[in-house]
N, C-alpha and C positions, 0 to 999 in steps of 0.2 A: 432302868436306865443303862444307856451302854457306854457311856464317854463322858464322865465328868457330870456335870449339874445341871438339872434343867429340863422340859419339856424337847421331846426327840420331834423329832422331822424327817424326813424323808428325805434322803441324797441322794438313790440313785429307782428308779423305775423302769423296767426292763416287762416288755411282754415277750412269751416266748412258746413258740406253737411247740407245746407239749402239755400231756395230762399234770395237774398238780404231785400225784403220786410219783410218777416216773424222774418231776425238779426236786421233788423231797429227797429221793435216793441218790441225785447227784450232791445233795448236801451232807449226805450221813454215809457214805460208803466210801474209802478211802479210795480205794482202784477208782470211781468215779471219778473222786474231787481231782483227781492227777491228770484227768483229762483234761481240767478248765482253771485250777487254781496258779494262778502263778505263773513260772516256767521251770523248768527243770531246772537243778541244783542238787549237792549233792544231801542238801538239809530238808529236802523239799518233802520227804514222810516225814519228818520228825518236826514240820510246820504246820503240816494238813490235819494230825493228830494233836498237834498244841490247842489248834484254832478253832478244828471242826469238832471233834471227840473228845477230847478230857476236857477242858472247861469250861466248854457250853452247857447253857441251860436250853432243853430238846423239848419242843411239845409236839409230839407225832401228832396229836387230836384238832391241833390249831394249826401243824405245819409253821410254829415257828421257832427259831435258832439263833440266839443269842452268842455272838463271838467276843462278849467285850470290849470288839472294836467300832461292833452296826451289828447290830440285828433282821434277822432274813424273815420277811413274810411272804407266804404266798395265799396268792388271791386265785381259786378255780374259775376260769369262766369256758367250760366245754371242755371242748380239745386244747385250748390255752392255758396259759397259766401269767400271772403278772408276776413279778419277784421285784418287791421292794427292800431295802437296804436302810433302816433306819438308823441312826446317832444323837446323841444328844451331847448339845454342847459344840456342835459339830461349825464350821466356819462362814458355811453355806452349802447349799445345792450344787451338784456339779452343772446341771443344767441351767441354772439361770446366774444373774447376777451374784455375784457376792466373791467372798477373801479365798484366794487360793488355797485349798485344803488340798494334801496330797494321800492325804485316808480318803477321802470321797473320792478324790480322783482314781486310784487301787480302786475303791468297789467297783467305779465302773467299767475300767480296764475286765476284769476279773467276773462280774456279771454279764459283762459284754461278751466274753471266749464262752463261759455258759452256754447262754443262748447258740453260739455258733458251734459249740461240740455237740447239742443235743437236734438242732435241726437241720446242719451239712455233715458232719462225723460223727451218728452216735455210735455208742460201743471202740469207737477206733484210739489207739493210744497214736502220741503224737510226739515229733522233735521238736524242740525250741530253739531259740536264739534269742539273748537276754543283749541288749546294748542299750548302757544311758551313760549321763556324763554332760560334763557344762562344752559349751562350744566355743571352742578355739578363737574365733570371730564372731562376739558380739554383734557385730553388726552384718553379719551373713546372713541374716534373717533366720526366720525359724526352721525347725529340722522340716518341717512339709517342703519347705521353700528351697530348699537345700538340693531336699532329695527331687527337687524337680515336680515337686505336685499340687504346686500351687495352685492349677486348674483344677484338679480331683475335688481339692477343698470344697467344690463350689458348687459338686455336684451332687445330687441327692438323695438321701437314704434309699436303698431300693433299687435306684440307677446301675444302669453298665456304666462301667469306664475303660479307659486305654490310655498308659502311660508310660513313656519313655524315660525312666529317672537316672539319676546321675552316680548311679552305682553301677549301672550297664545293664540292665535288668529291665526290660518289656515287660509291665505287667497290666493285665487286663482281670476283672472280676468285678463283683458288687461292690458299690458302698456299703457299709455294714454298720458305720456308726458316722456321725458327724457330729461333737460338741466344738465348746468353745475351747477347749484343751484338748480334743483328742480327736482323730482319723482313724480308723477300721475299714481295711479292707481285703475283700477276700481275693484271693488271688490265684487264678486258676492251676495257672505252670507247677504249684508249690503241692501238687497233687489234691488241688482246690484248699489251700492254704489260709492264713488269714494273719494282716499286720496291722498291729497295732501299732500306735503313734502316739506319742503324748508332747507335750510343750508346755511350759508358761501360756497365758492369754497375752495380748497388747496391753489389758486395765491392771496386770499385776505391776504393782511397783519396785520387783527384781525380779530381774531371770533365777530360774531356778534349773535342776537338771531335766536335760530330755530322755527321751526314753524309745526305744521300739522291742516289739517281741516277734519276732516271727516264730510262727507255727505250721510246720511242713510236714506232708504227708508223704515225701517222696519215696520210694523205695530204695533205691539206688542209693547205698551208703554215701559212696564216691560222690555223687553228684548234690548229695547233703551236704557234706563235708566242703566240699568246691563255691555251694552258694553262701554256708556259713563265713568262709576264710572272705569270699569276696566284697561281703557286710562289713567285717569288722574290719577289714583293712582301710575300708571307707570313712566308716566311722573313726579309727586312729586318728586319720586326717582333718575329720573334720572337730572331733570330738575331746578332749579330756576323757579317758575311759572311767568311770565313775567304778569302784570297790563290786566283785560279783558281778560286772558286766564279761562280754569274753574279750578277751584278748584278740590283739591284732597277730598276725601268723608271723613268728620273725623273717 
């Protein structure tokens, strides 16, 4: 069991065009997990070694990996591999109906960059941008809506899209994920990049924090730096900066 009492479930299911061996090593090698876990921080080895390496229980033979928080299965099928995230105890699925959980929501924030380090960047290290925090105006609707992407919402896994958001920022790339709490997408400019989104649903009965991570490949420090200042200045305005998000540029 990994979370409390009770027969476990299945929170988050991720297939992912890679061998089962090659998603096992991004669960057991630290330089790996730094590719997909999380975002940078300055605690962010001494979280990947809490979660992934001391006190999991590891079955290389089964490929599964016990974090105490969900447990990782993979399922071989060819060249693919499924990665399932299981909990017990857990609130609901992130995909279907049920209580806002923000541990299943993390899995699949988190399973979701996975999949997108191992089949557009594998091997490549990456910058992040960490922003969440409750918003300013309640009633400004959700952070998609905000940033302008209320159309993107609508379009579908797999799809192109093209979006003018209200950060100043054209961006064009895949859908990459569509839940009821979260948008993924990849994002070409960001040297084929990828943003996450997270929110509340409409069925939760409070607002909770929102969230985005951007993940950029760019080279160009300066122009990292330039897109990072341009994010959180935005988000200042719209956002409450929430503890460990970044800061707006004074």
């Amino acid at each position: 069991m990994s979370d409390g009492e009770g027969v476990e479930s299945v929170v988050v299911e991720v297939t992912v065009s890679a061998p089962a061996g090659v998603v096992w090593q991004m669960l057991r090698d630290p330089v790996q997990i730094r590719r997909w876990h999380g975002w940078e921080h300055e605690g962010l080895d001494e979280e990947i070694r809490q979660i992934f390496i001391d006190a999991p229980r590891a079955s290389e033979a089964d490929r599964t990996l016990d974090t105490g928080d969900g447990r990782f299965e993979l399922e071989e099928r060819g060249e693919q591999t499924v990665v399932r995230v299981l909990r017990a105890g857990a609130a609901g699925a992130v995909s279907g109906e049920g209580v806002h959980d923000p541990i299943n929501e993390g899995w699949l924030t988190f399973v979701t960059q996975l999949r997108f380090a191992l089949e557009r960047q594998p091997g490549r290290d990456r910058d992040t941008v960490y922003l969440a925090g409750q918003a300013r105006d309640p009633g400004a609707g959700s952070l998609v809506e905000q940033l302008g992407l209320g159309a993107v919402a609508q379009v579908a896994e797999g799809e192109r899209y093209y979006a003018a958001t209200t950060t100043g920022d054209s961006l064009t790339g895949t859908v990459w994920l569509r839940s009821e709490r979260q948008l993924g997408l990849t994002v070409d400019r960001w040297g084929e990049g990828l943003l996450m989104l997270s929110d509340t649903g409409p069925a939760d009965p409070e607002p909770g924090s929102s969230g985005a991570i951007l993940t950029v490949f760019v080279p160009d420090e300066q122009s990292r730096e330039v897109l990072a200042e341009r994010w959180s200045q935005w988000w200042a305005e719209h956002y409450e900066p929430a503890e460990g998000s970044r800061p707006s540029a004074e």
